[in-house]
mmJSON file of the N, C-alpha and C atoms, coordinates in Angstrom:
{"data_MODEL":{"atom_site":{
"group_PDB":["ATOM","ATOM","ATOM","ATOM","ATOM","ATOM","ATOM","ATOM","ATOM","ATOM","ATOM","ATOM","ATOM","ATOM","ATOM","ATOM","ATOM","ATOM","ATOM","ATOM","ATOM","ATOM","ATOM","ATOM","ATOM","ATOM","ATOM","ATOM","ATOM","ATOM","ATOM","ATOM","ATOM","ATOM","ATOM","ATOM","ATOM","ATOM","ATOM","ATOM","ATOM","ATOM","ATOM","ATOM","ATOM","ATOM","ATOM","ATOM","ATOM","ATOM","ATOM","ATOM","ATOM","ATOM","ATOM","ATOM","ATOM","ATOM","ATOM","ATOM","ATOM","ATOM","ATOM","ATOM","ATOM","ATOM","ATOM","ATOM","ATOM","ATOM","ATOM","ATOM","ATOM","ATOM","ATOM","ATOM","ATOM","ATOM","ATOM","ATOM","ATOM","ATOM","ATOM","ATOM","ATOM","ATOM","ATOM","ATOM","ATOM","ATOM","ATOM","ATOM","ATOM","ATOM","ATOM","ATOM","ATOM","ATOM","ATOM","ATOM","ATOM","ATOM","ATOM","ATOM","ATOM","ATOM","ATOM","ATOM","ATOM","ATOM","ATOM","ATOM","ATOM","ATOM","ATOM","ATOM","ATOM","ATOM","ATOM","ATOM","ATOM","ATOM","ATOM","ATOM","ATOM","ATOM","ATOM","ATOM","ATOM","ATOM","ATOM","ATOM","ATOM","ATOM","ATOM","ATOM","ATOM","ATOM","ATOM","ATOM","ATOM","ATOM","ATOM","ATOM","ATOM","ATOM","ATOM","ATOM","ATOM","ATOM","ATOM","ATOM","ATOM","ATOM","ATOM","ATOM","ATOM","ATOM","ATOM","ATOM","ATOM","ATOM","ATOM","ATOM","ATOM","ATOM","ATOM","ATOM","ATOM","ATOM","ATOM","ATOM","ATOM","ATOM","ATOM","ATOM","ATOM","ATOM","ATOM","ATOM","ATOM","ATOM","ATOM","ATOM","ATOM","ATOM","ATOM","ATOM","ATOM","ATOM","ATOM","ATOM","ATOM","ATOM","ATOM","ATOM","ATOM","ATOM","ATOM","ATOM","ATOM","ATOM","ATOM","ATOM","ATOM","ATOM","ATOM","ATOM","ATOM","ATOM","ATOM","ATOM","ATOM","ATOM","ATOM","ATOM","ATOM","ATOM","ATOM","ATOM","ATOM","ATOM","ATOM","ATOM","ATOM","ATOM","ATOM","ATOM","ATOM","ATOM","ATOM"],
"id":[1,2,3,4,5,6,7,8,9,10,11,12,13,14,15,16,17,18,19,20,21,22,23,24,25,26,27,28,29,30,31,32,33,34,35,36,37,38,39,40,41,42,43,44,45,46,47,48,49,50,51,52,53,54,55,56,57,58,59,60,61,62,63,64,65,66,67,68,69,70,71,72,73,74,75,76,77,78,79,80,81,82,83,84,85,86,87,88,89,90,91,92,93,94,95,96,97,98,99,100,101,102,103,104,105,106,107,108,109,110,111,112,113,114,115,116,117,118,119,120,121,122,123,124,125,126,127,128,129,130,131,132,133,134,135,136,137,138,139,140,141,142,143,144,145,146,147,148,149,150,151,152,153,154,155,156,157,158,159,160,161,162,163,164,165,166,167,168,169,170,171,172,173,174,175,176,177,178,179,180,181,182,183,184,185,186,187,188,189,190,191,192,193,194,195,196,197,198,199,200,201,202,203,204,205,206,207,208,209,210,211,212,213,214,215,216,217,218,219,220,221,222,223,224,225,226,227,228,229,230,231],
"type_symbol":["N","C","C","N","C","C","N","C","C","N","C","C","N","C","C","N","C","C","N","C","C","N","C","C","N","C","C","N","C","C","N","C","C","N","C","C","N","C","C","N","C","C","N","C","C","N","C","C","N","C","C","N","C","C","N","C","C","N","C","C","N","C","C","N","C","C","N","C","C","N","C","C","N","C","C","N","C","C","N","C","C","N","C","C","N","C","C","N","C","C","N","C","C","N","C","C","N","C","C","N","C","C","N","C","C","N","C","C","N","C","C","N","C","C","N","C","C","N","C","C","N","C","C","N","C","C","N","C","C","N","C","C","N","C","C","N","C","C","N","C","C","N","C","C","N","C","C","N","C","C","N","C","C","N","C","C","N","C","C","N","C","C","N","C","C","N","C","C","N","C","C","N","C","C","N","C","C","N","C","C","N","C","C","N","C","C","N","C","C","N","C","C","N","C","C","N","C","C","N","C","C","N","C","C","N","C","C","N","C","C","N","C","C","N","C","C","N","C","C","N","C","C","N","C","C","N","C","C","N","C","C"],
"label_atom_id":["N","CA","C","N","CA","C","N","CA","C","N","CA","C","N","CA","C","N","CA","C","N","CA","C","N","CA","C","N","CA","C","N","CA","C","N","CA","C","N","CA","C","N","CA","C","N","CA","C","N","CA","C","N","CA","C","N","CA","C","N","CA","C","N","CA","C","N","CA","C","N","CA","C","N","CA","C","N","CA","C","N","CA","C","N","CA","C","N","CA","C","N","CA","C","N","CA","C","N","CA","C","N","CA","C","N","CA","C","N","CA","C","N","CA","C","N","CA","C","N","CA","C","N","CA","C","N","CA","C","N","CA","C","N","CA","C","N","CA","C","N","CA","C","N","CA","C","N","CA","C","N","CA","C","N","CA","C","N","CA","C","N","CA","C","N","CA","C","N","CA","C","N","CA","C","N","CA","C","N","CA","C","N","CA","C","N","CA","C","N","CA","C","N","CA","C","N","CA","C","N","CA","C","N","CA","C","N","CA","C","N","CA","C","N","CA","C","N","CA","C","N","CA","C","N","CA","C","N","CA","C","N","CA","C","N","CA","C","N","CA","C","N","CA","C","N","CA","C","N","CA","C","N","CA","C","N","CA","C","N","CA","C","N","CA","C","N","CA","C"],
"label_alt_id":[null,null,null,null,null,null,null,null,null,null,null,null,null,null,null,null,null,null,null,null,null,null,null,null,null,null,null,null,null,null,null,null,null,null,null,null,null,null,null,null,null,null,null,null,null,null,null,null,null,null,null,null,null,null,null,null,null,null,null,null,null,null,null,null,null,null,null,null,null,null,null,null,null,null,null,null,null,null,null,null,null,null,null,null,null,null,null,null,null,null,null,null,null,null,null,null,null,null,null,null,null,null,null,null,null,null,null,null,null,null,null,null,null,null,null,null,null,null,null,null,null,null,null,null,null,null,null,null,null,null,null,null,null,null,null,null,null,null,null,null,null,null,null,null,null,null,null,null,null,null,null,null,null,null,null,null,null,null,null,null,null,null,null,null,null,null,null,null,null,null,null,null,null,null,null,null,null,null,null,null,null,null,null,null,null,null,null,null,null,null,null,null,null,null,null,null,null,null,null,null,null,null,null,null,null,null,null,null,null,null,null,null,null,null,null,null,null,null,null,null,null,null,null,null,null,null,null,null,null,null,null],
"label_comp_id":["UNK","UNK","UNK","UNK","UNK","UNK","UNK","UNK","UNK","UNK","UNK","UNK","UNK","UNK","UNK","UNK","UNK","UNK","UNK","UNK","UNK","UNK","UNK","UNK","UNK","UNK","UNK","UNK","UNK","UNK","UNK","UNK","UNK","UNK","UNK","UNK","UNK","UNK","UNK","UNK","UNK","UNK","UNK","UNK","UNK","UNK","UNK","UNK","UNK","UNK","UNK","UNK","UNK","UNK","UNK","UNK","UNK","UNK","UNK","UNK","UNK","UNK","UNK","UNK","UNK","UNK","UNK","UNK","UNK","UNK","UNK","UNK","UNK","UNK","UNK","UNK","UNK","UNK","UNK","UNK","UNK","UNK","UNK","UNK","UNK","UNK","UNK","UNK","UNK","UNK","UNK","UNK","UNK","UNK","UNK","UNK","UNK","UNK","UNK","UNK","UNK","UNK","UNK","UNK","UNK","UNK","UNK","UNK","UNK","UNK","UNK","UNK","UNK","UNK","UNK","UNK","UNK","UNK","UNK","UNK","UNK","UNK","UNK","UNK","UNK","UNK","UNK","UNK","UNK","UNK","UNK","UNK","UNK","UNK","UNK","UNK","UNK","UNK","UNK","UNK","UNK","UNK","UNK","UNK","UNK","UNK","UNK","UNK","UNK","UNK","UNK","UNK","UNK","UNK","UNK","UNK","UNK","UNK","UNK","UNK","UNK","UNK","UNK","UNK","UNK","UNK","UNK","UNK","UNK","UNK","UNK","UNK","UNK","UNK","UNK","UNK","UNK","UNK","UNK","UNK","UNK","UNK","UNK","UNK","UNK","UNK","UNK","UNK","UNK","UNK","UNK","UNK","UNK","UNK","UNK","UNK","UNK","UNK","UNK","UNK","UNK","UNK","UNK","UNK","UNK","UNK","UNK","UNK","UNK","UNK","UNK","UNK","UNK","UNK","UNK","UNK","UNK","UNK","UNK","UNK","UNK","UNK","UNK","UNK","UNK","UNK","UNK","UNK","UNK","UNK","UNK"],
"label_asym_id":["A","A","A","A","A","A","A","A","A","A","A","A","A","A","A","A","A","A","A","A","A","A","A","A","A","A","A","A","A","A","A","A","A","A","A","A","A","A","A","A","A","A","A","A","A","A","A","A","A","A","A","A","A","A","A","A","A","A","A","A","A","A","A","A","A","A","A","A","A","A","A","A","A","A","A","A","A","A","A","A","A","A","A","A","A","A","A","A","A","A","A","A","A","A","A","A","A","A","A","A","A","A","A","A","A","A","A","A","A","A","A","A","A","A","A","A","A","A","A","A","A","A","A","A","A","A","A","A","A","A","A","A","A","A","A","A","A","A","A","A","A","A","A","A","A","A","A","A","A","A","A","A","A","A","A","A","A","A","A","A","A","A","A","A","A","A","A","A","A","A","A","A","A","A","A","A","A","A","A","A","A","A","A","A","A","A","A","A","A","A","A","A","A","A","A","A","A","A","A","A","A","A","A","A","A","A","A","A","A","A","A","A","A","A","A","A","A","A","A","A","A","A","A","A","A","A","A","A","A","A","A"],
"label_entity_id":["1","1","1","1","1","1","1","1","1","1","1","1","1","1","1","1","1","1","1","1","1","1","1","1","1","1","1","1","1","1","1","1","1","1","1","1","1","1","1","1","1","1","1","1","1","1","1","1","1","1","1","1","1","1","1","1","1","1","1","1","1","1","1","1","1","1","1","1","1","1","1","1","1","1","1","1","1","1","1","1","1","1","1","1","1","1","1","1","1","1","1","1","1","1","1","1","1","1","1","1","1","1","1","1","1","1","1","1","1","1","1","1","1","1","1","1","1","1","1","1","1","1","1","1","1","1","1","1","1","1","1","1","1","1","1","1","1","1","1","1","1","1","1","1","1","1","1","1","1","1","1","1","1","1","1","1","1","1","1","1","1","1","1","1","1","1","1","1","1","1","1","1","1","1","1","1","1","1","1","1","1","1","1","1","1","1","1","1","1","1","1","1","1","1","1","1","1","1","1","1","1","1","1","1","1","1","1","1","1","1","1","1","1","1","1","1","1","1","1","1","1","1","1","1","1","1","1","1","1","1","1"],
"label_seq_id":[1,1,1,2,2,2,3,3,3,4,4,4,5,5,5,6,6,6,7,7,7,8,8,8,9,9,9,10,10,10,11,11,11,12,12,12,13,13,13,14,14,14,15,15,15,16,16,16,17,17,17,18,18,18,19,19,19,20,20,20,21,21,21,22,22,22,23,23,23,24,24,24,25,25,25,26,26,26,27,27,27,28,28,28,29,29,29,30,30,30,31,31,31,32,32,32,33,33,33,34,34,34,35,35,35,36,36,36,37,37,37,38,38,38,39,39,39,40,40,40,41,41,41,42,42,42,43,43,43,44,44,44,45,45,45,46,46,46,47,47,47,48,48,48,49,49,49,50,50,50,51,51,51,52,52,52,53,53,53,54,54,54,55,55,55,56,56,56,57,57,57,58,58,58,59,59,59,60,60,60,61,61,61,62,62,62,63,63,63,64,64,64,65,65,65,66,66,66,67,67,67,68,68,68,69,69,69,70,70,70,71,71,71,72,72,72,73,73,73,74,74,74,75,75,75,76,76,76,77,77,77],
"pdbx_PDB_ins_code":[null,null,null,null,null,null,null,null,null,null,null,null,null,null,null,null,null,null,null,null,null,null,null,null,null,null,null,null,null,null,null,null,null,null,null,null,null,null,null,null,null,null,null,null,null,null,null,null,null,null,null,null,null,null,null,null,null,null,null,null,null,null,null,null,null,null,null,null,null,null,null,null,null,null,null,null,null,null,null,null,null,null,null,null,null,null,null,null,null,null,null,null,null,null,null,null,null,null,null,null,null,null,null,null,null,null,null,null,null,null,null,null,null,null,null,null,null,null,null,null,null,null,null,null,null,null,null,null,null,null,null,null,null,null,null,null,null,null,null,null,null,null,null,null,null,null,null,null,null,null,null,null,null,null,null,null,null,null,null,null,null,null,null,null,null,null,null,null,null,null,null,null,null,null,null,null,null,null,null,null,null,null,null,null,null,null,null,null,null,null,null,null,null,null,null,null,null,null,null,null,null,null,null,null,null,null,null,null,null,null,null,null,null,null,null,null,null,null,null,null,null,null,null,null,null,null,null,null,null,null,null],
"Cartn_x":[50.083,50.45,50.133,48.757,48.399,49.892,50.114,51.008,52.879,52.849,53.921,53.449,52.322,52.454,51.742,50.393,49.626,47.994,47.401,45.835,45.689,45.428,45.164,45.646,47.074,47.902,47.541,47.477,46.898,45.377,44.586,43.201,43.147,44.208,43.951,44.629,45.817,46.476,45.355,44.505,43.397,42.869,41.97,41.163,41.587,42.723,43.724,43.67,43.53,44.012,42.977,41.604,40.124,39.934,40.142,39.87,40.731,42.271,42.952,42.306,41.598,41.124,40.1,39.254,38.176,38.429,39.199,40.337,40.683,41.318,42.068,40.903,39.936,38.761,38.163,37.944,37.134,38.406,39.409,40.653,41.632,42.083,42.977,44.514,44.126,45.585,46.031,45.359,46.291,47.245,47.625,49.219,50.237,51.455,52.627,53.124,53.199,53.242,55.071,55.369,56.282,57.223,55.881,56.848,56.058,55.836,54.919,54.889,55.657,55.985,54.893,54.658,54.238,52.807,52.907,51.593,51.566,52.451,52.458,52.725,51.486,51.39,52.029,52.601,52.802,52.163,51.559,50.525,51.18,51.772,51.836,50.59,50.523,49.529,49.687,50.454,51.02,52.959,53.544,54.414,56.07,55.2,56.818,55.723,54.407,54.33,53.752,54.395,53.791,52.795,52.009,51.305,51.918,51.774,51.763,50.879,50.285,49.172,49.487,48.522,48.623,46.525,46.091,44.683,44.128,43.574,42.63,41.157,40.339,39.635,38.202,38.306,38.052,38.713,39.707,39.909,40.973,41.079,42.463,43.169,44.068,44.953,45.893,45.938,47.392,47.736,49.232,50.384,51.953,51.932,52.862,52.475,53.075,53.316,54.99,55.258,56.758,57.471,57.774,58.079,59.141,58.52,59.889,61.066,60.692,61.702,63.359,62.913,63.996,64.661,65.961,66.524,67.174,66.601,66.877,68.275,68.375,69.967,71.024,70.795,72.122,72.143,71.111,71.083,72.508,73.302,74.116,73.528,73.792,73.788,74.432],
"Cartn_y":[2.082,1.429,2.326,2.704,3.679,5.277,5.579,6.509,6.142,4.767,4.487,4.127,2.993,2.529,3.092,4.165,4.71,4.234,5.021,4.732,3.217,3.083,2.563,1.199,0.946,0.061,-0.468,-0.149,-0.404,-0.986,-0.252,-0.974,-2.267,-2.199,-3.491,-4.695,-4.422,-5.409,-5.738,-5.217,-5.618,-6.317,-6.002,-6.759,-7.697,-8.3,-9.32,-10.184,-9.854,-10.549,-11.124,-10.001,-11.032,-11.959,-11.707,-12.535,-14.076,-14.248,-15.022,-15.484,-15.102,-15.809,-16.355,-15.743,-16.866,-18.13,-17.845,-19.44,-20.129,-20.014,-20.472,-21.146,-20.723,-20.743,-22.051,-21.933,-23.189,-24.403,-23.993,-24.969,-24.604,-24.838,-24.366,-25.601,-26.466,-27.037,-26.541,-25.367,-24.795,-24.748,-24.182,-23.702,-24.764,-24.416,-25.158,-25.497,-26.362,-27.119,-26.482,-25.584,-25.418,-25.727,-25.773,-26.541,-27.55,-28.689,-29.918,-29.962,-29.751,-29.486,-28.434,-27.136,-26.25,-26.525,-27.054,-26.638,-25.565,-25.236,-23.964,-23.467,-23.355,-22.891,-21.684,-21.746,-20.874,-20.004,-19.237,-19.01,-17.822,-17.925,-16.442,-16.149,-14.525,-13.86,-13.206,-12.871,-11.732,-12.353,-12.304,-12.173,-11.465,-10.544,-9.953,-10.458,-11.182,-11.266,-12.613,-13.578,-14.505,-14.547,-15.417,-15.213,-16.239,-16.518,-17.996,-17.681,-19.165,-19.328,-20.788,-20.974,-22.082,-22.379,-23.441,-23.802,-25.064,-24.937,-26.522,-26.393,-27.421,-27.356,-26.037,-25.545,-24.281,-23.121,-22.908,-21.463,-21.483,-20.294,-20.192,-18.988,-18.864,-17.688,-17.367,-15.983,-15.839,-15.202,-15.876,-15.327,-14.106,-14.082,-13.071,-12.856,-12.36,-11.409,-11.253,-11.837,-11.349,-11.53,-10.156,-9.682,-10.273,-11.239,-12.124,-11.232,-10.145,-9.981,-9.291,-9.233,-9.735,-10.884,-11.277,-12.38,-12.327,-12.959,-12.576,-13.538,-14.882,-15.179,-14.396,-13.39,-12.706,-11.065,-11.037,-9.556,-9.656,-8.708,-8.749,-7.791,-8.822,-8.442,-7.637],
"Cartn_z":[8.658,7.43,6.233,6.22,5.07,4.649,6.087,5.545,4.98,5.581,5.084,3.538,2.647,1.855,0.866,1.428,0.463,0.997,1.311,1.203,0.058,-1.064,-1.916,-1.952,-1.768,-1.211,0.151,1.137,2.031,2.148,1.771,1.425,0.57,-0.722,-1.381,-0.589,0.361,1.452,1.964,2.927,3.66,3.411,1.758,1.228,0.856,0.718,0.067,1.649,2.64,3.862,4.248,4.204,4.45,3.56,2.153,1.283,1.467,1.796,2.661,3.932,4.1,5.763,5.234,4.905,4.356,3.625,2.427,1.946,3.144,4.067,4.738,5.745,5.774,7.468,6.703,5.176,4.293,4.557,3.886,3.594,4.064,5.011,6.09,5.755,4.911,4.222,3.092,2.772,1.197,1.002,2.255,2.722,2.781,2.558,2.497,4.451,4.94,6.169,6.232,7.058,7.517,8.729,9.926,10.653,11.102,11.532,11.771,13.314,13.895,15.339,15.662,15.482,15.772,15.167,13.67,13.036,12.307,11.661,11.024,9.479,9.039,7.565,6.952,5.986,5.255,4.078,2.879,2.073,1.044,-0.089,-0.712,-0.952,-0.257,-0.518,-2.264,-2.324,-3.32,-3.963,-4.837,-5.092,-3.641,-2.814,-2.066,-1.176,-0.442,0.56,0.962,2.351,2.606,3.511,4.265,5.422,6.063,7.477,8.258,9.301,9.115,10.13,10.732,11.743,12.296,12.608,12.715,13.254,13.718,14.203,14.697,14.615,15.449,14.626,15.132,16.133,16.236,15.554,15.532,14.532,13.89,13.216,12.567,12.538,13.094,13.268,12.354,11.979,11.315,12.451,11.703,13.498,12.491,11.305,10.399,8.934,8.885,7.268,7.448,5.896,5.858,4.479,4.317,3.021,2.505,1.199,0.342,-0.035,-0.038,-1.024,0.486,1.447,2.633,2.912,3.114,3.13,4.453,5.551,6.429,6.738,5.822,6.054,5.19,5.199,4.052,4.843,5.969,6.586,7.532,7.642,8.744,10.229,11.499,12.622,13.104],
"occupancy":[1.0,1.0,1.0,1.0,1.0,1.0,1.0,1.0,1.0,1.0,1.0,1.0,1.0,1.0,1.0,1.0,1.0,1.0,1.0,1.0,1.0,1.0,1.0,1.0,1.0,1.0,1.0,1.0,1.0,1.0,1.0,1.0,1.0,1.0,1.0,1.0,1.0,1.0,1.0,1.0,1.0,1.0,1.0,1.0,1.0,1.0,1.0,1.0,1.0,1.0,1.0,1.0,1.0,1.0,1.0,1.0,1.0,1.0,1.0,1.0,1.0,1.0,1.0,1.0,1.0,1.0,1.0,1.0,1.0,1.0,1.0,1.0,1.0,1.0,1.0,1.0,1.0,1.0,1.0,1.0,1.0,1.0,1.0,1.0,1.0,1.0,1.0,1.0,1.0,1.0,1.0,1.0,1.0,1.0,1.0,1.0,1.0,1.0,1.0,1.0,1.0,1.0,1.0,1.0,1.0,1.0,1.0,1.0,1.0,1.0,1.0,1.0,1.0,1.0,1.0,1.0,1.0,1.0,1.0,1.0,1.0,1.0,1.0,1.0,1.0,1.0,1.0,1.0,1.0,1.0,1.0,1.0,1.0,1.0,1.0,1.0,1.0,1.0,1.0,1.0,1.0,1.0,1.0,1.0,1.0,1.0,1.0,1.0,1.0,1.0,1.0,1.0,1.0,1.0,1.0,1.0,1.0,1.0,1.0,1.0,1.0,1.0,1.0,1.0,1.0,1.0,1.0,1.0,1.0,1.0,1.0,1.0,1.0,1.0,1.0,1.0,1.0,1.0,1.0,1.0,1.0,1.0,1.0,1.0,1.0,1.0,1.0,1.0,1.0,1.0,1.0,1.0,1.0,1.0,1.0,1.0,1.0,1.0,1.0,1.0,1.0,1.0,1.0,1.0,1.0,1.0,1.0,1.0,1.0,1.0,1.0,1.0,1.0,1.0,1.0,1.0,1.0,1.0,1.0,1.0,1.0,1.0,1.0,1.0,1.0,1.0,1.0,1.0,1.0,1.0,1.0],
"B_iso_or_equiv":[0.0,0.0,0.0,0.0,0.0,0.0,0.0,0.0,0.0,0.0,0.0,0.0,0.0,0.0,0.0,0.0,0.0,0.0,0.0,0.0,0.0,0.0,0.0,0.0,0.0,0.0,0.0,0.0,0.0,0.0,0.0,0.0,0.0,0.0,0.0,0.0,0.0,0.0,0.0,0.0,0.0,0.0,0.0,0.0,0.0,0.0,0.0,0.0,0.0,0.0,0.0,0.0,0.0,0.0,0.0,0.0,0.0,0.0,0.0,0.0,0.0,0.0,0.0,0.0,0.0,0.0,0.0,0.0,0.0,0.0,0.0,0.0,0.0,0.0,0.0,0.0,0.0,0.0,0.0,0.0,0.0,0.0,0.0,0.0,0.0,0.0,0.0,0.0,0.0,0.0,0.0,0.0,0.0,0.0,0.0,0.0,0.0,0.0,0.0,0.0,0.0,0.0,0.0,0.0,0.0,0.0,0.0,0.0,0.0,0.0,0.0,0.0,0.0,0.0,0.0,0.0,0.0,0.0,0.0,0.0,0.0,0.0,0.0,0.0,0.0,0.0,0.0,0.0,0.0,0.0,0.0,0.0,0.0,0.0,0.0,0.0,0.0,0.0,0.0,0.0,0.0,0.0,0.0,0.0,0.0,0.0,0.0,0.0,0.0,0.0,0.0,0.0,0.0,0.0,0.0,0.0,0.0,0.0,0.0,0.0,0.0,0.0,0.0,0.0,0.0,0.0,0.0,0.0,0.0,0.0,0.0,0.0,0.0,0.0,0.0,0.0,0.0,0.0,0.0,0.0,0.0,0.0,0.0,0.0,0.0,0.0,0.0,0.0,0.0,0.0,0.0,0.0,0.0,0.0,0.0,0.0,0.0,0.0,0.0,0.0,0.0,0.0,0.0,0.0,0.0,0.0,0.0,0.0,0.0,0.0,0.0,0.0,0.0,0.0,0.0,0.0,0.0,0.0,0.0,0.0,0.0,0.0,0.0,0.0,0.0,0.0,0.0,0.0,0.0,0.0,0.0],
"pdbx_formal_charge":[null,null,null,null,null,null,null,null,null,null,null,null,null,null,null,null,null,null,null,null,null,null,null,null,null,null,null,null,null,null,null,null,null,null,null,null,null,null,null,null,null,null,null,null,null,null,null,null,null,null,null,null,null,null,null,null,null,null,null,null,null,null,null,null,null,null,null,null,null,null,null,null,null,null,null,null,null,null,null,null,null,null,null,null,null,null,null,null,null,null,null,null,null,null,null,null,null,null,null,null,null,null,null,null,null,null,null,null,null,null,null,null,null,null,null,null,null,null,null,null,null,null,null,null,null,null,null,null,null,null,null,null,null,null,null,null,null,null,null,null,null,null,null,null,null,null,null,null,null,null,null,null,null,null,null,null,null,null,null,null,null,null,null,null,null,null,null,null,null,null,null,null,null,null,null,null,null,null,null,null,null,null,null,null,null,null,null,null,null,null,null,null,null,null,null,null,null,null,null,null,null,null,null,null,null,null,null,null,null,null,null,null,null,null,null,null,null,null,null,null,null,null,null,null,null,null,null,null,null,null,null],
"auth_seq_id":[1,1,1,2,2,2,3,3,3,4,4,4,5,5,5,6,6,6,7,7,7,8,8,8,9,9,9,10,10,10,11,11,11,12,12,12,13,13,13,14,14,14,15,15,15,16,16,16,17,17,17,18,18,18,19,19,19,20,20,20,21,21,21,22,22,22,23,23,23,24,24,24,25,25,25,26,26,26,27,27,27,28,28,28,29,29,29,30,30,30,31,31,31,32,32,32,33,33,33,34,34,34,35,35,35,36,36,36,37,37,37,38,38,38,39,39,39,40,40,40,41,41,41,42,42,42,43,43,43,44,44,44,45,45,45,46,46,46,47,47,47,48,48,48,49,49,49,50,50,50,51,51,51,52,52,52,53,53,53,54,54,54,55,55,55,56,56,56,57,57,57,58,58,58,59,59,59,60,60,60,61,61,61,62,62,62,63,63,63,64,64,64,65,65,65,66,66,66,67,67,67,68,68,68,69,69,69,70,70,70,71,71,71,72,72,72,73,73,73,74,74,74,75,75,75,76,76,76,77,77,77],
"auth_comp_id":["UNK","UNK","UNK","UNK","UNK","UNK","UNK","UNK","UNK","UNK","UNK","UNK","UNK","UNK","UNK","UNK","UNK","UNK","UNK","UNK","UNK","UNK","UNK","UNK","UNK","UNK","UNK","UNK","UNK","UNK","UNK","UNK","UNK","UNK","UNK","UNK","UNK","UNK","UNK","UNK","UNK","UNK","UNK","UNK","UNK","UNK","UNK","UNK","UNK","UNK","UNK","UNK","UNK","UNK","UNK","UNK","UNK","UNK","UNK","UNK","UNK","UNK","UNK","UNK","UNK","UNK","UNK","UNK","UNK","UNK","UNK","UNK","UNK","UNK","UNK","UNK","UNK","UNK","UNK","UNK","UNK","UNK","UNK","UNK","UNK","UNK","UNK","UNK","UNK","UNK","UNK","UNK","UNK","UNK","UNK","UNK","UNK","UNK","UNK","UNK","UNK","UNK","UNK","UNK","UNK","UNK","UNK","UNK","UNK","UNK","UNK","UNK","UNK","UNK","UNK","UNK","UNK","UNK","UNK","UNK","UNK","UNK","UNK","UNK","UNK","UNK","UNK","UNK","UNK","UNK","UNK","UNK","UNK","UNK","UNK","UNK","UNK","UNK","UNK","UNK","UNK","UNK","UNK","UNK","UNK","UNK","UNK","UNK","UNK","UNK","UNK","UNK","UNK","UNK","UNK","UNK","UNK","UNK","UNK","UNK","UNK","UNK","UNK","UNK","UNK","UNK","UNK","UNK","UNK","UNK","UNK","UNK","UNK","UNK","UNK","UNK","UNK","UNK","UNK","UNK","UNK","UNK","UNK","UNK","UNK","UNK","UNK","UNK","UNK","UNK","UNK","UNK","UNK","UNK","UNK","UNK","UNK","UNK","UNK","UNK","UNK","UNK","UNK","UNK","UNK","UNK","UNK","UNK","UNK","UNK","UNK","UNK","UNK","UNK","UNK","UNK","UNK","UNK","UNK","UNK","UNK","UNK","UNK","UNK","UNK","UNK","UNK","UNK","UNK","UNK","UNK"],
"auth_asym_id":["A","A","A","A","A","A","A","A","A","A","A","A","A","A","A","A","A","A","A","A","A","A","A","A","A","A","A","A","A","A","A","A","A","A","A","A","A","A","A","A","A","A","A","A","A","A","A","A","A","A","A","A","A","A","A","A","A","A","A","A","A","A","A","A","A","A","A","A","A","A","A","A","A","A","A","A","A","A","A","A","A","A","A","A","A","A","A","A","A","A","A","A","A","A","A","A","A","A","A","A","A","A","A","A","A","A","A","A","A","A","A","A","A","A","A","A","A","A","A","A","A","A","A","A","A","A","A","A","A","A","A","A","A","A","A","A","A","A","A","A","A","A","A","A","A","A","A","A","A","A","A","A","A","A","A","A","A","A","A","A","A","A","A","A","A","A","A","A","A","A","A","A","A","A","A","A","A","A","A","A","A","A","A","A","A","A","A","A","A","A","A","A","A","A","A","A","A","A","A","A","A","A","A","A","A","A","A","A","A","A","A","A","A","A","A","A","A","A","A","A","A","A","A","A","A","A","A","A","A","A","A"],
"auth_atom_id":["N","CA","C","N","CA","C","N","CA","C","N","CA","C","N","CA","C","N","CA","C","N","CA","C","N","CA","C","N","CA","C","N","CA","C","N","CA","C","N","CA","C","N","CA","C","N","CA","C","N","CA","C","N","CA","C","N","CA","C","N","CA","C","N","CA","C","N","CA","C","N","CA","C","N","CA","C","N","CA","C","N","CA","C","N","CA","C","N","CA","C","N","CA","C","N","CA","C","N","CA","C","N","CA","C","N","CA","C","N","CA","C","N","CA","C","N","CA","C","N","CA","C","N","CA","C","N","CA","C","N","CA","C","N","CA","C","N","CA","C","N","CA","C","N","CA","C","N","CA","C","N","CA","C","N","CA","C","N","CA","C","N","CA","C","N","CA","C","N","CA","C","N","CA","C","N","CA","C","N","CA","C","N","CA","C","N","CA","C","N","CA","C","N","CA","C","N","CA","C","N","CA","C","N","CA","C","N","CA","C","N","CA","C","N","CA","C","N","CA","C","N","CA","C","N","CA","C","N","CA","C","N","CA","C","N","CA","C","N","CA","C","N","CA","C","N","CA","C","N","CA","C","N","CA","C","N","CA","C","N","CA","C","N","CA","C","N","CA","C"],
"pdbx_PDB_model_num":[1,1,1,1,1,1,1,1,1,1,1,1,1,1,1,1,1,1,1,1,1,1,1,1,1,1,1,1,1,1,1,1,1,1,1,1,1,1,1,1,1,1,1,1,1,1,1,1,1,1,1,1,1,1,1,1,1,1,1,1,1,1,1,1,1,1,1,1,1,1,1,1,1,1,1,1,1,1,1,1,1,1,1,1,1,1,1,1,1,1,1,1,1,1,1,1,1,1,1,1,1,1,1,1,1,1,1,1,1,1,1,1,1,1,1,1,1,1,1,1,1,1,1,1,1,1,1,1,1,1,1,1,1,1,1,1,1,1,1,1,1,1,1,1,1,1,1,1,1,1,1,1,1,1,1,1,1,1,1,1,1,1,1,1,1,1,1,1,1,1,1,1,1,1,1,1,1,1,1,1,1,1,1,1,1,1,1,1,1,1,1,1,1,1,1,1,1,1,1,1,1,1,1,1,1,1,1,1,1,1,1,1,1,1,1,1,1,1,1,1,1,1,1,1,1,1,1,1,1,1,1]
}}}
């Protein structure tokens, strides 16, 4: 990651992601409820980036990262 985005960039992602887990480990409903079936949260981290997680009452996982500013209904196959 660092050589695609930059040392600096990269480190502040990180620190942005622990700092997200800990939110999330206290209050694990911050997040916007995306799918109810699954259990699965959504979270802007940042402006171009979301998280999704899912948890119970042992842990909490993030399961992606995925960059807003992709539209994945307007990509052609």
């Amino acid at each position: 990651m660092s050589k695609e985005f930059g040392e600096h960039t990269t480190e502040r992602f990180v620190r942005r992601v622990f700092s997200f887990y800990d939110v999330i480990s206290a209050f694990p409903r911050i997040g916007t409820l995306h799918n109810r079936e699954k259990g699965i949260y959504g979270y802007i981290l940042e402006k171009s980036i979301s998280a999704f997680y899912r948890f119970d009452d042992k842990e909490v996982v993030i399961l992606n990262f995925f960059d807003n500013r992709s539209r994945p209904n307007r990509k052609k196959h």
